[in-house]
N, C-alpha and C positions, 0 to 999 in steps of 0.2 A: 422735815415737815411736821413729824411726830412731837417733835419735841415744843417747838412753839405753840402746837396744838391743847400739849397736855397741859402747858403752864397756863393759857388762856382759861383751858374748864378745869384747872383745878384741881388734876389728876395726874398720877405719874409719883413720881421722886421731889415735887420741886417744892420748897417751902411754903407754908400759907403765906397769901399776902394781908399786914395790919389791914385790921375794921377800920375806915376812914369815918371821922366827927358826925354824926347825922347832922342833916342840915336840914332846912325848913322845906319840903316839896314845891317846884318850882309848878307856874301856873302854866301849864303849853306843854310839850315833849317831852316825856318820862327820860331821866336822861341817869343812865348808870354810874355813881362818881368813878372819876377815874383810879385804878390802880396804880399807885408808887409806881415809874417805871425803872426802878432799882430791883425791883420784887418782879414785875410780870416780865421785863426785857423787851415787853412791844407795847403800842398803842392798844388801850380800851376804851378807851370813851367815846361811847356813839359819834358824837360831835368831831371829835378827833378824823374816827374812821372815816367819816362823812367826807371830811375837807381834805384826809390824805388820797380820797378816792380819786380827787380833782385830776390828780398826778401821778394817772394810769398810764398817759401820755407824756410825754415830755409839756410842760407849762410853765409858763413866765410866772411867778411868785405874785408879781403886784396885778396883776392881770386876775390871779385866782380870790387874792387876801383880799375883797371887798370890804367894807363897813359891817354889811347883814349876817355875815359870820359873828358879831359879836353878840349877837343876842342868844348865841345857843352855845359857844365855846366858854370854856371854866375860865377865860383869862382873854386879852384886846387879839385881834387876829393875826397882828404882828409877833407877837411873844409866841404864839400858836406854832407863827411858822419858823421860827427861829428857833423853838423846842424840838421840831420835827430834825432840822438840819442837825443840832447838837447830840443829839440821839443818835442820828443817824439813817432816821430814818426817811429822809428828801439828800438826796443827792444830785452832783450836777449829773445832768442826762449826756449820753455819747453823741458827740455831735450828729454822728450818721442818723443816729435816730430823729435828733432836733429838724436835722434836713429832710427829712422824708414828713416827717407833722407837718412844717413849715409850709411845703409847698403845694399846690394841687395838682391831679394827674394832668390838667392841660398846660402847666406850667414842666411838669415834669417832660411830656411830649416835643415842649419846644424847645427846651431844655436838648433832647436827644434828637432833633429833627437841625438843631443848630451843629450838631457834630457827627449828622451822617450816622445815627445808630438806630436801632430795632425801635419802633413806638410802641408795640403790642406786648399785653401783659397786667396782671394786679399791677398797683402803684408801688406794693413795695419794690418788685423786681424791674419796675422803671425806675427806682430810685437807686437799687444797688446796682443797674447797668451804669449810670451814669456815676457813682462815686469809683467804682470799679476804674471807669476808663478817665476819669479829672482826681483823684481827689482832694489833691491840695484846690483845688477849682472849688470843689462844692462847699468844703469844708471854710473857704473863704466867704460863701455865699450867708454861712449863718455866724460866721465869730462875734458878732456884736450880738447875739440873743442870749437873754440869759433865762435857761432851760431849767428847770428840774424835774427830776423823777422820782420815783419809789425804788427804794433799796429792797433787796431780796428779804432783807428784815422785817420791813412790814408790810411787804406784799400778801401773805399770807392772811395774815389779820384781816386788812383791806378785804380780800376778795369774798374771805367766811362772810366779814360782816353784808356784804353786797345779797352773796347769798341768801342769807337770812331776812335783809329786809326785801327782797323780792318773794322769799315763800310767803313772807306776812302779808301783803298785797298779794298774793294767790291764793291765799288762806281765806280774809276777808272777802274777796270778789266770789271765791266758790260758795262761800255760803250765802251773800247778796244773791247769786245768779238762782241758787236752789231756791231759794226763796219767795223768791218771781217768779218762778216756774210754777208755785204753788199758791201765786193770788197772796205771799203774804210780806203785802211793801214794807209796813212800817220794819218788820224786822232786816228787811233788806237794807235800809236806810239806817239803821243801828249799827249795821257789820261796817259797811264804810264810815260811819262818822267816828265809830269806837276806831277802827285805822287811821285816820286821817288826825284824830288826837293824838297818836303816838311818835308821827312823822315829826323828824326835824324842821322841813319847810312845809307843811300843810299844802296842797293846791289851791290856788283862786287867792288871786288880789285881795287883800282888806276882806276877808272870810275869817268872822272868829269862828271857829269849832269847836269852843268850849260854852259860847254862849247859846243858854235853856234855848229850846226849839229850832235850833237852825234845822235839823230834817225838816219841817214843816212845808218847808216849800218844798223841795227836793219828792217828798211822800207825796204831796197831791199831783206833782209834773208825772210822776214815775205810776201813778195811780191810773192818769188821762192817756197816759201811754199805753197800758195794758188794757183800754178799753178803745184803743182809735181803730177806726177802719175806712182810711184813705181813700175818698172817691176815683183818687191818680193808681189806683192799686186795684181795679175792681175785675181786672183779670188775671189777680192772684189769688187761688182758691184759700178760703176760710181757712180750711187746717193747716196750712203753712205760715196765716196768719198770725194764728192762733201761737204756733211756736216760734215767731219772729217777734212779737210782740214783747217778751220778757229781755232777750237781746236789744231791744230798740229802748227798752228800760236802760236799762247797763251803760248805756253810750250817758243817760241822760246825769244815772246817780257816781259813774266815775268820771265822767270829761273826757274819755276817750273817744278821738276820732273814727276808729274805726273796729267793726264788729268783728275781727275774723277770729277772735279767740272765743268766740262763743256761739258762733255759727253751726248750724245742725248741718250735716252733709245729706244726701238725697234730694234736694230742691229741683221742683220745677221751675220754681221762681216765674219771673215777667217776661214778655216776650222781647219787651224793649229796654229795661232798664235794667241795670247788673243789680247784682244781691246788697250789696253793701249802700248802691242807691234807695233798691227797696225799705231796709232796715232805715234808713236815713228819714225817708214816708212816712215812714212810721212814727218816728220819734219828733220828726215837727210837725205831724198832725197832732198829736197828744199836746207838746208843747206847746203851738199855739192856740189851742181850745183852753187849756189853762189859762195861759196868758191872756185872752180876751175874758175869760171867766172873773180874772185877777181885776183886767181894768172894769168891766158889767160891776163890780163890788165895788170899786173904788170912787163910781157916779159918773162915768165917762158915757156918757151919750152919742159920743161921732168918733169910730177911727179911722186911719190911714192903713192903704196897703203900701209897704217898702215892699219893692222888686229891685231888680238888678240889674234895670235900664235897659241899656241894647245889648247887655248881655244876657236877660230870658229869651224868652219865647213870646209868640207875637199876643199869645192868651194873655199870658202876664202883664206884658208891658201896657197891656188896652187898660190894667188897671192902674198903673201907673201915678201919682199925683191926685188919684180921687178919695173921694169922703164918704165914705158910708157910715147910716148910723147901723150902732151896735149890734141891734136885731136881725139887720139884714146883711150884713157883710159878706159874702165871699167866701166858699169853704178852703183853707188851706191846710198843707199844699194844694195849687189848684186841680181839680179836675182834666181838665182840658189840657195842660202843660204838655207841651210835647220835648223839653228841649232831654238833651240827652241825661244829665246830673238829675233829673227832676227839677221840680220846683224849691224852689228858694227864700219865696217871698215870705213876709210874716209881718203880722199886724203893731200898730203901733199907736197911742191913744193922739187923739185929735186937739190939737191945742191951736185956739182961735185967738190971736194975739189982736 
């Protein structure tokens, strides 16, 4: 483990590897050139690690080599994976393993329910019961896939590199979160955007993150966030508000679904709705106060409430297909919602065809 480690950072016994050509800085993800791998002996190049991380699992090669690897790999994503093999570093995977990826635990179940053996168990030990007692059986179930995996060779690599870009997104979110904490967005909205510029795939469809002002929107949602106070919420006292609100930020400026990495423990929270719904309140009341703020500027005179049909609640659904003009709409989420998720609804501008 030491040894791949030292030649990676550079330290130890192992010869310097040649200065590679400078080349012009690419416009997107800072991308380290790669090291000779005559000189390092394993994968470096972010891009590289990225796409050998695919094949932490046993994976079908054409299944992983998509097109959109080529916009961040040093070479077409075929050559990529064909450099990986010759290296040495993608090898075929042990079928046992392909067989246990391949299948699901209810496939696995019927699997052993067809030959009279134990169902109960993690999937792997329902996989190894069953190669145990067929294996030419099982082993015939996957001969036609063709699997590969990670060699011990560049496992190591792989997993550092995983490591590190997950402290980076720890890194970045703890300082967004501290920041929020103290009333100060725009810097909060800097820590992720400067992260999100360094990411090989960026989050969010057709999101430049290079282009001047993208926080803009991002700072004013994250703004209305730390100032909402959900009429659906009014028998959650102010001071847990108060430190729910910057969490209910957080869901808005990374896209994550769910708060539980930033959640404060002691809550009294709602009598009716779980914490993760509250923080939820939070964040589409903020949201949609912007957002109708957004269309009020834009000259929109009449919106719509979208609901969730017969899947709200009866408050909601009564708003259903109507028009309200701007001034007077509707606070959302609504007030009155009883359903269990909360409310769901959100405004949308009025277009009279």
């Amino acid at each position: 483990m030491w040894g791949w480690l030292n030649r990676l950072l550079g330290t130890g016994t192992a010869a310097p590897a040649p200065t590679p050509s400078p080349a012009p800085a690419p416009r997107g993800p800072l991308l380290t050139p790669a090291l000779p791998v005559e000189a390092s002996g394993v994968p470096t190049h972010p891009a590289h690690l990225t796409l050998l991380a695919k094949f932490r699992h046993p994976s079908d090669p054409v299944e992983v080599g998509k097109p959109y690897w080529n916009s961040v790999l040093p070479e077409p994503v075929d050559a990529s994976l064909a450099l990986f093999r010759k290296r040495g570093w993608l090898v075929d995977a042990p079928w046992q393993e392909v067989f246990t990826a391949r299948h699901r635990m209810d496939d696995l179940k019927g699997l052993l329910r067809d030959q009279g053996l134990r169902v109960s168990g993690k999937k792997a030990e329902l996989a190894a019961r069953l190669i145990d007692a067929d294996p030419e059986g099982m082993r015939q179930r996957v001969a036609d896939v063709n699997a590969w995996a990670l060699s011990p060779m560049a496992a190591g690599p792989v997993e550092a590199h995983l490591l590190a870009e997950k402290a980076a997104e720890a890194q970045a979110h703890d300082t967004a979160f501290s920041a929020l904490r103290n009333g100060r967005v725009r810097e909060a909205v800097e820590a992720i955007v400067a992260h999100e510029r360094t990411r090989l795939f960026p989050r969010g469809l057709g999101i430049d993150w290079h282009r001047e002002g993208i926080g803009e929107r991002m700072a004013d949602r994250a703004a209305a966030i730390l100032r909402a106070t959900p009429g659906i919420l009014r028998e959650v006292p102010e001071h847990e508000l108060e430190r729910l609100r910057p969490v209910a930020a957080m869901l808005e400026l990374t896209g994550e679904s769910r708060s539980k990495p930033w959640l404060p423990v002691d809550l009294v929270g709602h009598p009716r709705l779980d914490t993760e719904t509250v923080v939820r309140m939070i964040h589409f009341h903020g949201s949609n106060t912007a957002r109708l703020q957004g269309l009020r500027e834009a000259g929109y005179k009449q919106v719509d409430v979208m609901t969730c049909g017969s899947a709200s609640c009866p408050a909601c659904q009564a708003m259903d297909g109507k028009t309200f003009t701007i001034d007077r709409v509707p606070e959302l989420p609504h007030p009155g919602c009883t359903h269990e998720m909360g409310c769901r609804c959100m405004y949308q501008a009025h277009l009279d065809y």
